[in-house]
Phi, psi and omega in degrees: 000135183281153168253126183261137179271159190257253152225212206214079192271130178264147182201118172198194170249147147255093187292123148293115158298323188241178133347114172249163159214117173225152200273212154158263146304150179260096165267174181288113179207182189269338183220176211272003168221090190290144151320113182310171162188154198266164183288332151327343188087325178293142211282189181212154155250124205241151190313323181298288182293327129004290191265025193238325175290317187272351186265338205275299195322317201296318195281340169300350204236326182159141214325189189209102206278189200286291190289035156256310197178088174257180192247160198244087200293116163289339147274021184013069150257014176230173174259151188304135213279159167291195181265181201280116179307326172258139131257091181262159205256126165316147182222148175227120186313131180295103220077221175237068206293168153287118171276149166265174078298131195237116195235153199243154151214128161313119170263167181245134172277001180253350174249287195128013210229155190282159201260120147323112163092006208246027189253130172198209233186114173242169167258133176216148148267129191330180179279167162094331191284142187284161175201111205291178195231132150229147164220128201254135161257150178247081184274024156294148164041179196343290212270331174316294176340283170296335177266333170317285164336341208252335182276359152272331149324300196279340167281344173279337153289336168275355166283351175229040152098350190265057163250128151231136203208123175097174179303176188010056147344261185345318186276347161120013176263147186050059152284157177185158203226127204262117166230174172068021186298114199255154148233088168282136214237101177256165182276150163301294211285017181225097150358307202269004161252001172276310180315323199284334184203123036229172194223095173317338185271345153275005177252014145289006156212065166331295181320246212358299225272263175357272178355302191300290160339310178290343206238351171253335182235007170099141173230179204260112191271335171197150236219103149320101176249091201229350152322316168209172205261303184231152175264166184305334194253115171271099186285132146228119219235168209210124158283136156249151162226136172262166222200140179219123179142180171309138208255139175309341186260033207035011158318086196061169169296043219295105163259185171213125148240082173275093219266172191201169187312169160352300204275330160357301174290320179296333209243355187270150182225149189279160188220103160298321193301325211221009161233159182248125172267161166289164189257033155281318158294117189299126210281320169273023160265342230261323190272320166327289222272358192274120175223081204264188198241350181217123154241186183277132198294135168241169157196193188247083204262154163056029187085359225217128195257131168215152203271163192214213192223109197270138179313292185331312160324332192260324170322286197271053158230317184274315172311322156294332180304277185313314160313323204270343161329282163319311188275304199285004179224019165072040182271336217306310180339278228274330165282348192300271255263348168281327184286308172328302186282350172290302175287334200090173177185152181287139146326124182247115157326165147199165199261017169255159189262343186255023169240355183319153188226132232289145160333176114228156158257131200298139153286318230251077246225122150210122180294182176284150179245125173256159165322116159294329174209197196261009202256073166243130186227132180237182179226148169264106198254150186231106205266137144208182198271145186241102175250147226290009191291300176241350178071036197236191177263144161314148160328129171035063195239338173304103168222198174197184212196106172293128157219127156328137186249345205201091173201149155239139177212170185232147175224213170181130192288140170237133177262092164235117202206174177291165174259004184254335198273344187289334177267338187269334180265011201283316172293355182268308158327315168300317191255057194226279200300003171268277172338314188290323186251354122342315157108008179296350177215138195266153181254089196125161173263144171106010177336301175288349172278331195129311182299127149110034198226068202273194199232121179253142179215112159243159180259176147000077192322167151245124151281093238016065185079357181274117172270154198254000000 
């Protein structure tokens, strides 16, 4: 007997690489763009956005047809696209996470100093928490065909890490890695599978009940794909590492300081293992007294708050770095507007209109850098203001300021561009990893103190998982 397909069920976790924030009603709140959440209070990933994340993967690759996601002519010259052969499902985080804050500033790049008005807040959840994934397909006939495929395609990307979801992508917020990925695949011509789905009594927790599914009819281990040859879109991914500590050739101190919202200061607690006091502080003082005035951006992996490097730290450094190339080496004419499409960039007015100058959505993708392993060390270092006058301290000029002294961490740059756009941003690339390893840009706060003038290494690009 031929088997007529019914549908097609996707099922897996999504795991955060990164920080997530995705928004939703705008409520009253503490911080300036808060967490979706549902009326229960839990946080949500609404179905729309899923499939809006997974329709952006599919279209990096290749066209995407009306009965996946079609557009919808508001002067209704076209006929209404049908409805979507994919359907995903809202999710809710596995346990009880903890929201972080992550708070940003505009920096101005001709001071180095942050911009009026320019301070603002997200509420995010940390990296590491899971989130189950379901996405159901209507694989009846031709076209059930080809969108099953294109959602196993495009799921295979998020199986190798390349999901983003939610605010600041760019800056290195909502990466996530698709694991444990099943496929159940049911028949029209089998009775006990149309029965089986969908089932109302079971659709407060789907995932489970797919599971359930898989172990009674089986899942489908590989997806015939044969729609396209190269995808439209060139993933190119740059692994990094940053180095805090004594520079190999033993020249000096590499520190960091990197600061972070408000509760930083409120949430910070002393560590013997991992802070150095003054040695004027007695060891069963150092936690009574520790209050610092600047602390270290932290979060919470494994139970355990440890600092870490947020893309956005990273981000407006390097774009700065590089502008400031350009310009001092009379290039701008000719590079601005490749840098513009590189970092991505906003409309800039102007008061002639035809002169205005275009969106881009950034190419150019940096994640957050985490600790490679728990072997970190900072110092609580203790400052004043001096005047140069009497050579004494200022009146109350006493403060003091935390940085690491001893850490490594890793991220990774992502490149998603045109093959053609791949050659004009491939010298703007090069020489970002040149400046970075050079040792020309510094990161962090206290830059003019010595901090943030840390040690960079990249590895081997990848091309889509391919080392070139």
């Amino acid at each position: 007997m031929t088997t007529t397909a019914y549908r097609t069920l996707f099922t897996g976790i999504l795991r955060q690489t990164t920080a997530l924030s995705v928004g939703g009603r705008d409520l009253p709140s503490v911080t300036d763009a808060p967490l979706c959440r549902d009326g229960q209070q839990r946080f949500t990933l609404r179905g729309q956005t899923l499939a809006g994340a997974l329709i952006a993967t599919a279209r990096r690759l290749e066209d995407v047809p009306e009965f996946i996601s079609g557009e919808v002519d508001q002067q209704n010259k076209k006929p209404i696209p049908p409805p979507s052969r994919w359907r995903s499902f809202t999710s809710h985080p596995e346990g009880k996470p903890s929201p972080e804050i992550r708070q940003h500033v505009c920096i101005d790049p001709k001071t180095g100093a942050a911009m009026e008005t320019g301070l603002f807040n997200l509420e995010v959840l940390p990296a590491g928490i899971c989130w189950p994934f379901l996405l159901e397909v209507n694989s009846s006939g031709a076209d059930g065909e080809q969108a099953e495929a294109i959602a196993w395609r495009a799921l295979h990307e998020w199986q190798a890490g390349r999901c983003y979801i939610g605010r600041e992508v760019a800056r290195g917020m909502g990466w996530m890695q698709l694991d444990d990925l099943q496929t159940v695949r049911l028949s029209a011509n089998i009775l006990e599978h149309i029965d089986a789905w969908p089932n109302a009594e079971r659709s407060n927790n789907y995932p489970t009940y797919v599971a359930e599914l898989a172990k009674r009819f089986g899942t489908v281990e590989t997806i015939d794909y044969t729609f396209i040859d190269k995808p439209k879109v060139v993933t190119l991914e740059i692994p990094f590492s940053i180095t805090v500590g004594s520079r190999d050739n033993g020249y000096g101190l590499d520190s960091l300081s990197i600061g972070g919202h408000a509760e930083s200061e409120v949430m910070a607690s002393w560590q013997d293992q991992h802070y150095l006091a003054p040695s004027s502080l007695k060891p069963e003082q150092r936690a009574e007294l520790f209050d610092p005035d600047f602390a270290l951006v932290m979060t919470h992996i494994e139970g355990k708050r440890r600092p870490f490097i947020p893309g956005s730290a990273l981000r407006g450094p390097l774009r700065h770095a590089l502008e400031r190339y350009y310009r001092a080496n009379g290039h701008w004419e000719q590079e601005g507007e490749t840098l513009r499409r590189f970092f991505g960039a906003l409309e800039e007015k102007s008061h002639d209109k035809d002169k205005n100058k275009t969106t881009y959505a950034s190419a150019l993708l940096i994640s957050d850098a985490e600790l490679v392993d728990d072997n970190w060390q900072a110092a609580w270092f203790q400052l004043h203001a001096e005047d140069e006058f009497t050579a004494g301290a200022y009146s109350s000029s006493k403060f003091d300021r935390l940085a690491l002294i001893d850490a490594k961490f890793t991220g990774c740059l992502v490149l998603e561009t045109s093959a053609a756009d791949e050659l004009q941003f491939q010298p703007l690339l090069d020489k970002l990893k040149e400046l970075a390893e050079r040792g020309d840009i510094a990161i962090g706060g206290g830059q003019w103190r010595g901090h943030g003038w840390v040690s960079w290494h990249f590895e081997e690009p990848r091309r889509s998982g391919v080392a070139i």
